[in-house]
PyMOL Python script that loads the backbone (N, CA, C, O; Angstrom):
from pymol import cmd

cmd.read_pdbstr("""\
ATOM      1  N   UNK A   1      11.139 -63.100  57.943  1.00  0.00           N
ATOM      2  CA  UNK A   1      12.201 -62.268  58.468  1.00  0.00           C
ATOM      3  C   UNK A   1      13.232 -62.002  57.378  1.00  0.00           C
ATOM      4  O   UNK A   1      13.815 -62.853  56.707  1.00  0.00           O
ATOM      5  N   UNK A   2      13.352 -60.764  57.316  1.00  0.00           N
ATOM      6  CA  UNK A   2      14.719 -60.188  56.156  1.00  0.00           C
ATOM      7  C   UNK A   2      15.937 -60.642  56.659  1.00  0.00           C
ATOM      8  O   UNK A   2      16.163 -60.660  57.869  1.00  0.00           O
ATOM      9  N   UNK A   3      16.950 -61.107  55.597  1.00  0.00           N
ATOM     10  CA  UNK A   3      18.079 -61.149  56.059  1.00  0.00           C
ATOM     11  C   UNK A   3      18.738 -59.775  55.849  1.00  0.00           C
ATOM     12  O   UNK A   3      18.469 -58.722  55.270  1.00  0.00           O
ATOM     13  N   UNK A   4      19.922 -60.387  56.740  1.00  0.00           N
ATOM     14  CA  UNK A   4      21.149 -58.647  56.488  1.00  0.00           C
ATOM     15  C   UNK A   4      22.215 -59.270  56.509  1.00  0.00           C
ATOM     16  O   UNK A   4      22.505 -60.176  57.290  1.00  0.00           O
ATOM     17  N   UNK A   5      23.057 -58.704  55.412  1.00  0.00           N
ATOM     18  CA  UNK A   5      24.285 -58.601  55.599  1.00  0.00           C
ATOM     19  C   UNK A   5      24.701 -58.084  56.995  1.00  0.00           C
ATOM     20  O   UNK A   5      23.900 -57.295  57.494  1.00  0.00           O
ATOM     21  N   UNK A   6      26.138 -58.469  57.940  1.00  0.00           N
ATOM     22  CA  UNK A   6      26.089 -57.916  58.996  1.00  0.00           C
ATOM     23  C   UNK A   6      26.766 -56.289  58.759  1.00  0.00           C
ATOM     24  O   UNK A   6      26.584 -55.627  57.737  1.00  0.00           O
ATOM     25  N   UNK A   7      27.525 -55.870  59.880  1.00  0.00           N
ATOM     26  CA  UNK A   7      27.889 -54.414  59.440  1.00  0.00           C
ATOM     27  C   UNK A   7      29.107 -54.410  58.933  1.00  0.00           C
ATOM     28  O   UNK A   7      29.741 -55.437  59.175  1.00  0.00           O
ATOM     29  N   UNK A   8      29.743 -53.466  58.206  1.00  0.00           N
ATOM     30  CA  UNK A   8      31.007 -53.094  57.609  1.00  0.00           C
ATOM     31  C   UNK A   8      32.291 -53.748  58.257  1.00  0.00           C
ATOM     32  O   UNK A   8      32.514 -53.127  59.296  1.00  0.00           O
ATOM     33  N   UNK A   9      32.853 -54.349  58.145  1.00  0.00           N
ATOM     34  CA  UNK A   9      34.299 -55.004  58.917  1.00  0.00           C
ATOM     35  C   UNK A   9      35.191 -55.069  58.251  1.00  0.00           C
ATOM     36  O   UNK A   9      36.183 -55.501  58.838  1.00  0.00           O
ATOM     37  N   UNK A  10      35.366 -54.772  56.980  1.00  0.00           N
ATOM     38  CA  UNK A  10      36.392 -54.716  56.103  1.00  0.00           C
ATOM     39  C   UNK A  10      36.381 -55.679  55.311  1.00  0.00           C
ATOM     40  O   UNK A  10      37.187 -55.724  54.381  1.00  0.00           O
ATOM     41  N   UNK A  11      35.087 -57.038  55.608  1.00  0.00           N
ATOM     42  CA  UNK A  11      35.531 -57.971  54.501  1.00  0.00           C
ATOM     43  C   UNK A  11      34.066 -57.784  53.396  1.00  0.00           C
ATOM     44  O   UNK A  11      33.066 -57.067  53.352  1.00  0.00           O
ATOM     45  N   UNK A  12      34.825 -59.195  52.390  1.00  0.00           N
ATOM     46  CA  UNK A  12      33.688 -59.134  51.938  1.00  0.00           C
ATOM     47  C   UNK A  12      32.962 -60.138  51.604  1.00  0.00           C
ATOM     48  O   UNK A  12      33.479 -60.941  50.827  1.00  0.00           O
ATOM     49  N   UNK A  13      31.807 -60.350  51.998  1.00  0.00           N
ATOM     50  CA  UNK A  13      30.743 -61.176  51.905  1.00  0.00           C
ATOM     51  C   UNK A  13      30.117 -61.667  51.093  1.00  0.00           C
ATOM     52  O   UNK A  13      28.903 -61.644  51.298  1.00  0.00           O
ATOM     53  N   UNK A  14      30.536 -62.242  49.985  1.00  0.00           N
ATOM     54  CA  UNK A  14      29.732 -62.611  48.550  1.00  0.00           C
ATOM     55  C   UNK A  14      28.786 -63.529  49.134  1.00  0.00           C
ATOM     56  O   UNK A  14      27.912 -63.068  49.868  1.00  0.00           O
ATOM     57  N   UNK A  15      28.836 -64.602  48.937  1.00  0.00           N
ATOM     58  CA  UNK A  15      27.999 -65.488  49.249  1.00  0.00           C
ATOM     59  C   UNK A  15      26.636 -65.074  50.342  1.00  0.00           C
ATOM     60  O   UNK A  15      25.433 -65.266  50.164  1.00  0.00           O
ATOM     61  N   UNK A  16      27.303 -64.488  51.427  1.00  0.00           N
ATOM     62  CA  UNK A  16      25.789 -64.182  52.115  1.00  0.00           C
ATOM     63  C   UNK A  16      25.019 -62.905  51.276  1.00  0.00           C
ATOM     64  O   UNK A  16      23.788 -62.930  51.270  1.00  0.00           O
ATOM     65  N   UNK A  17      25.666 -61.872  50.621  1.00  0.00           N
ATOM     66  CA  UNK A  17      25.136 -60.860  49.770  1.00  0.00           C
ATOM     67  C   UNK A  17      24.295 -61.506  48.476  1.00  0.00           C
ATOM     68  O   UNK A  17      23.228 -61.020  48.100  1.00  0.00           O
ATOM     69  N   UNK A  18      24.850 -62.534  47.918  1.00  0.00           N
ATOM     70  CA  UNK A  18      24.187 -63.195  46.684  1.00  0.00           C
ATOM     71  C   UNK A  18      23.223 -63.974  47.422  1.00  0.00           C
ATOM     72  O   UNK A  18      22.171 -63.955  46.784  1.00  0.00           O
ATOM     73  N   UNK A  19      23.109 -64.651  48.480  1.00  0.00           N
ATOM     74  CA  UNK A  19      22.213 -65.210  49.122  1.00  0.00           C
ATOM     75  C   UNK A  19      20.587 -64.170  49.320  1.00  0.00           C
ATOM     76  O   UNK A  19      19.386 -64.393  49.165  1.00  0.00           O
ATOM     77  N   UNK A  20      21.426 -63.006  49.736  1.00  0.00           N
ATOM     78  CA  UNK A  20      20.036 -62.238  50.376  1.00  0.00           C
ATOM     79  C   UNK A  20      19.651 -61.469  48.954  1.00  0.00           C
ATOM     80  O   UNK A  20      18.485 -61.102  49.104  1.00  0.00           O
ATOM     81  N   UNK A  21      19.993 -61.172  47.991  1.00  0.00           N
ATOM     82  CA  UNK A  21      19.877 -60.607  46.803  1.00  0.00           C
ATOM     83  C   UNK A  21      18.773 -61.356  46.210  1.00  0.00           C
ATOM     84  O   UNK A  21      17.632 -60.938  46.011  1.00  0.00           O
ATOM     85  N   UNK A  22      19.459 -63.033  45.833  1.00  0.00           N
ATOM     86  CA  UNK A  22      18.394 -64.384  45.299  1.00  0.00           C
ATOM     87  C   UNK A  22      16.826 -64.131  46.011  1.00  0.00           C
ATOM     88  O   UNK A  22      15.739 -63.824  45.521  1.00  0.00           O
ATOM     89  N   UNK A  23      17.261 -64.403  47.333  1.00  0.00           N
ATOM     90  CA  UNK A  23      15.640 -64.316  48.125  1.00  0.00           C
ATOM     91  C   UNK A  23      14.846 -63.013  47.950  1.00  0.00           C
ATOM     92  O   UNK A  23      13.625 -63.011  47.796  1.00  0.00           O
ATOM     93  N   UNK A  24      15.388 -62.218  47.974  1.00  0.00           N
ATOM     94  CA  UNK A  24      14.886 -60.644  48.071  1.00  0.00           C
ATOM     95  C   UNK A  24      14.248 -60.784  46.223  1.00  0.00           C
ATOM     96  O   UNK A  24      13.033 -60.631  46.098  1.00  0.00           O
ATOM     97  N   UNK A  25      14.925 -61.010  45.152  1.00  0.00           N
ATOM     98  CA  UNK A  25      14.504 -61.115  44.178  1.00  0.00           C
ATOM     99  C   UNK A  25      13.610 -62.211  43.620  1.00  0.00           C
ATOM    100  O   UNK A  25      13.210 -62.024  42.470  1.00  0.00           O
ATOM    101  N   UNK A  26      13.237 -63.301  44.228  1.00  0.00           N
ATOM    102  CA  UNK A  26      12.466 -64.294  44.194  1.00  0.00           C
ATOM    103  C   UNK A  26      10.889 -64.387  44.877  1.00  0.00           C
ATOM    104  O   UNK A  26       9.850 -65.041  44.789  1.00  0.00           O
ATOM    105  N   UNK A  27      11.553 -63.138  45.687  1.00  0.00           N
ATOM    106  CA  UNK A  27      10.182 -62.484  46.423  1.00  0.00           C
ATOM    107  C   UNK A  27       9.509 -61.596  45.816  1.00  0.00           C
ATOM    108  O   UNK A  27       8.278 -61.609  45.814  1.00  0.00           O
ATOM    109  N   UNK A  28      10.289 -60.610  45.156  1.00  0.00           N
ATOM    110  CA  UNK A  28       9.516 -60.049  44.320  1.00  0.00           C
ATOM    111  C   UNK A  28       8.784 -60.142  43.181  1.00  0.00           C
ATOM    112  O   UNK A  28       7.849 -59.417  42.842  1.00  0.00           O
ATOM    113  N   UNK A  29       9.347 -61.260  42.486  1.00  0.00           N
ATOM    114  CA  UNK A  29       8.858 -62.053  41.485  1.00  0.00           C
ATOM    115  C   UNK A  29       7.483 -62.464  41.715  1.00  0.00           C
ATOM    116  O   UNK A  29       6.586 -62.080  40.965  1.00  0.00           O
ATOM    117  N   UNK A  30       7.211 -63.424  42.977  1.00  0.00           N
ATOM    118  CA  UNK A  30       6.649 -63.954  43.273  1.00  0.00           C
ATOM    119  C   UNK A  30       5.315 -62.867  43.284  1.00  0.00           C
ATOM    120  O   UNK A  30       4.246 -62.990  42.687  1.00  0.00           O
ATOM    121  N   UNK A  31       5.607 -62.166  43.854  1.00  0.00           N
ATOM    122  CA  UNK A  31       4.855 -60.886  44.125  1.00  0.00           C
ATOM    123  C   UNK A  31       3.933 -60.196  42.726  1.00  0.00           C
ATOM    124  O   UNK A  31       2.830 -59.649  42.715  1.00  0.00           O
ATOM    125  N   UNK A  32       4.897 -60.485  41.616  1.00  0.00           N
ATOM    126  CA  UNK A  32       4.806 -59.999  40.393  1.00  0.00           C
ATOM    127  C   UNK A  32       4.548 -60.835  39.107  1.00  0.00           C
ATOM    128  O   UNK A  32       5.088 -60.522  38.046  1.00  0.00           O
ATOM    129  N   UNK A  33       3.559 -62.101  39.238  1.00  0.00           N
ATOM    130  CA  UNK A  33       3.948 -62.589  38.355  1.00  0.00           C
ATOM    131  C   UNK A  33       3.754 -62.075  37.036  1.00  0.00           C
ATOM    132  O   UNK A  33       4.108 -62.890  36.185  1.00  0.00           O
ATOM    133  N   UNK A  34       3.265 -60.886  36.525  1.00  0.00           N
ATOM    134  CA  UNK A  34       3.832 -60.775  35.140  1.00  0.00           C
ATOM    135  C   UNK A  34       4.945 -61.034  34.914  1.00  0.00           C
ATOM    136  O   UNK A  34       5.143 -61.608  33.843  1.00  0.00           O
ATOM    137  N   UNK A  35       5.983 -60.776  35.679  1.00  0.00           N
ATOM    138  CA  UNK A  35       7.416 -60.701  35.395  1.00  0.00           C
ATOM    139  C   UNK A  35       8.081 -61.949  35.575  1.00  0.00           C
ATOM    140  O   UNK A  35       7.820 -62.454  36.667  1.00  0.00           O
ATOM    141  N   UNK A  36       9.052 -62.777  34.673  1.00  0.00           N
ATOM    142  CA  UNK A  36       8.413 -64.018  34.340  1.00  0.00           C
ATOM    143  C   UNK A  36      10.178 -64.595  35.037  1.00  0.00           C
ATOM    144  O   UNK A  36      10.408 -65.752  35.389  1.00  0.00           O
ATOM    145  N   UNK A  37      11.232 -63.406  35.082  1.00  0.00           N
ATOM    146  CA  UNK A  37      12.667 -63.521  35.579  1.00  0.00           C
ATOM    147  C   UNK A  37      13.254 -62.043  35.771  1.00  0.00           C
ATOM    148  O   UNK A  37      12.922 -60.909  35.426  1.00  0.00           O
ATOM    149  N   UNK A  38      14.285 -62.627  36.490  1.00  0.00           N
ATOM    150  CA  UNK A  38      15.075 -61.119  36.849  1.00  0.00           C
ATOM    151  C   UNK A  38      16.820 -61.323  37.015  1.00  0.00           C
ATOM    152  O   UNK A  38      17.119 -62.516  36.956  1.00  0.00           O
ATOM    153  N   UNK A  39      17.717 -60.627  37.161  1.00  0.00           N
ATOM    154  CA  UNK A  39      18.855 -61.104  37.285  1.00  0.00           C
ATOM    155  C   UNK A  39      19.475 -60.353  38.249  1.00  0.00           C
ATOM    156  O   UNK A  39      18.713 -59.500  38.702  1.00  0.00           O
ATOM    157  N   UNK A  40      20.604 -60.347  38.748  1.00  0.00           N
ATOM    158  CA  UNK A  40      21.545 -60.268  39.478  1.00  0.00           C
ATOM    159  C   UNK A  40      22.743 -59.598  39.326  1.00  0.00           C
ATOM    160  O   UNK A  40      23.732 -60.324  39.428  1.00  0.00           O
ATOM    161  N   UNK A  41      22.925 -58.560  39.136  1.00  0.00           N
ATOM    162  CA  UNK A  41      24.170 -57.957  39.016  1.00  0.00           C
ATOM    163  C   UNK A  41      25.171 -57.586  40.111  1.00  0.00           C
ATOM    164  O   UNK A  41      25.110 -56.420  40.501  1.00  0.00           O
ATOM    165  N   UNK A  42      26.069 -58.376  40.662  1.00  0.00           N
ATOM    166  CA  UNK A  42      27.265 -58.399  41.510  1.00  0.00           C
ATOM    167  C   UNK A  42      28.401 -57.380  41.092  1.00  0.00           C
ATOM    168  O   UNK A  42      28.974 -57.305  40.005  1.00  0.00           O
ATOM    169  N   UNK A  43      28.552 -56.732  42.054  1.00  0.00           N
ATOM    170  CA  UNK A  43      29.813 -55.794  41.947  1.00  0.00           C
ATOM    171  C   UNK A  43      30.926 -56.099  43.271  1.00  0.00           C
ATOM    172  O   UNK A  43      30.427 -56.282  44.381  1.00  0.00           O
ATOM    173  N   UNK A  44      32.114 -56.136  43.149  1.00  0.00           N
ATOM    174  CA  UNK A  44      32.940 -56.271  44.358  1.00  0.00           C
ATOM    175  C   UNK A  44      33.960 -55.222  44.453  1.00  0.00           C
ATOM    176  O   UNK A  44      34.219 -54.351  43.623  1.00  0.00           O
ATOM    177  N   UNK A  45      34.460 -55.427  45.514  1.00  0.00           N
ATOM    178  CA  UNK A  45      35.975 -54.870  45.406  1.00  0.00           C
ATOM    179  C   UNK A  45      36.838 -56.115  45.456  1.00  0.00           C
ATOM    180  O   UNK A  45      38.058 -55.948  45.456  1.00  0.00           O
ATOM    181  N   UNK A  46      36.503 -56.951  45.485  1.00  0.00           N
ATOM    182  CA  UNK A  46      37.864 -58.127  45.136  1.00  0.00           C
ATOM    183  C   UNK A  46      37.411 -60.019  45.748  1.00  0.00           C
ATOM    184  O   UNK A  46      36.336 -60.466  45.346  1.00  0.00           O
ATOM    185  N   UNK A  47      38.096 -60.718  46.456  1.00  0.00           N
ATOM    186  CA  UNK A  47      37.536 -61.940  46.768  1.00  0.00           C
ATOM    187  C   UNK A  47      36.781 -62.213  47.832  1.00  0.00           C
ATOM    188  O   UNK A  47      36.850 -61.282  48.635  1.00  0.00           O
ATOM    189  N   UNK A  48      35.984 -63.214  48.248  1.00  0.00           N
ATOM    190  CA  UNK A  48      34.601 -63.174  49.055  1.00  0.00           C
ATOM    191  C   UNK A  48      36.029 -63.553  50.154  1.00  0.00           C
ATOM    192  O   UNK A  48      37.006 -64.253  49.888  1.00  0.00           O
ATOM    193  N   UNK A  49      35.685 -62.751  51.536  1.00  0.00           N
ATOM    194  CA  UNK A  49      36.750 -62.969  52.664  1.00  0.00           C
ATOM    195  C   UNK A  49      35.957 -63.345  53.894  1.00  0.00           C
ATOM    196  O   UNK A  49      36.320 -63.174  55.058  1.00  0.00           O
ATOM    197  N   UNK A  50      34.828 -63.880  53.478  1.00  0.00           N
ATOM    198  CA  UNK A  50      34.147 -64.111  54.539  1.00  0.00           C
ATOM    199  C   UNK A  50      32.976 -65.290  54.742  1.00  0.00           C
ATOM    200  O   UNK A  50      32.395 -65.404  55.821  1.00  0.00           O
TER     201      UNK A  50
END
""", "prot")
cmd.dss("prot")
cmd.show_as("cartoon", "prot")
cmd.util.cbc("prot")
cmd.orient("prot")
């Protein structure tokens, strides 16, 4: 089962977003092993409020 971020509320969610990002990218890996790593690029508008 995919995770989701829930819907728009004004805050912001780092931790569950970097959470579902990790898995989502660990899956694909997995999927791929030529590809041996991958990374993570986080963008915000300001501190995790949630």
């Amino acid at each position: 089962m995919q995770q989701q971020v829930g819907p728009p509320n004004g805050g912001t969610p780092i931790p569950q977003a970097k959470a579902i990002a990790e898995a989502d990218m660990l899956s694909f890996l997995g999927m791929n092993p030529s590809l041996k790593e991958g990374r993570i690029i986080l963008l915000s508008d300001g501190q995790s409020t949630l």
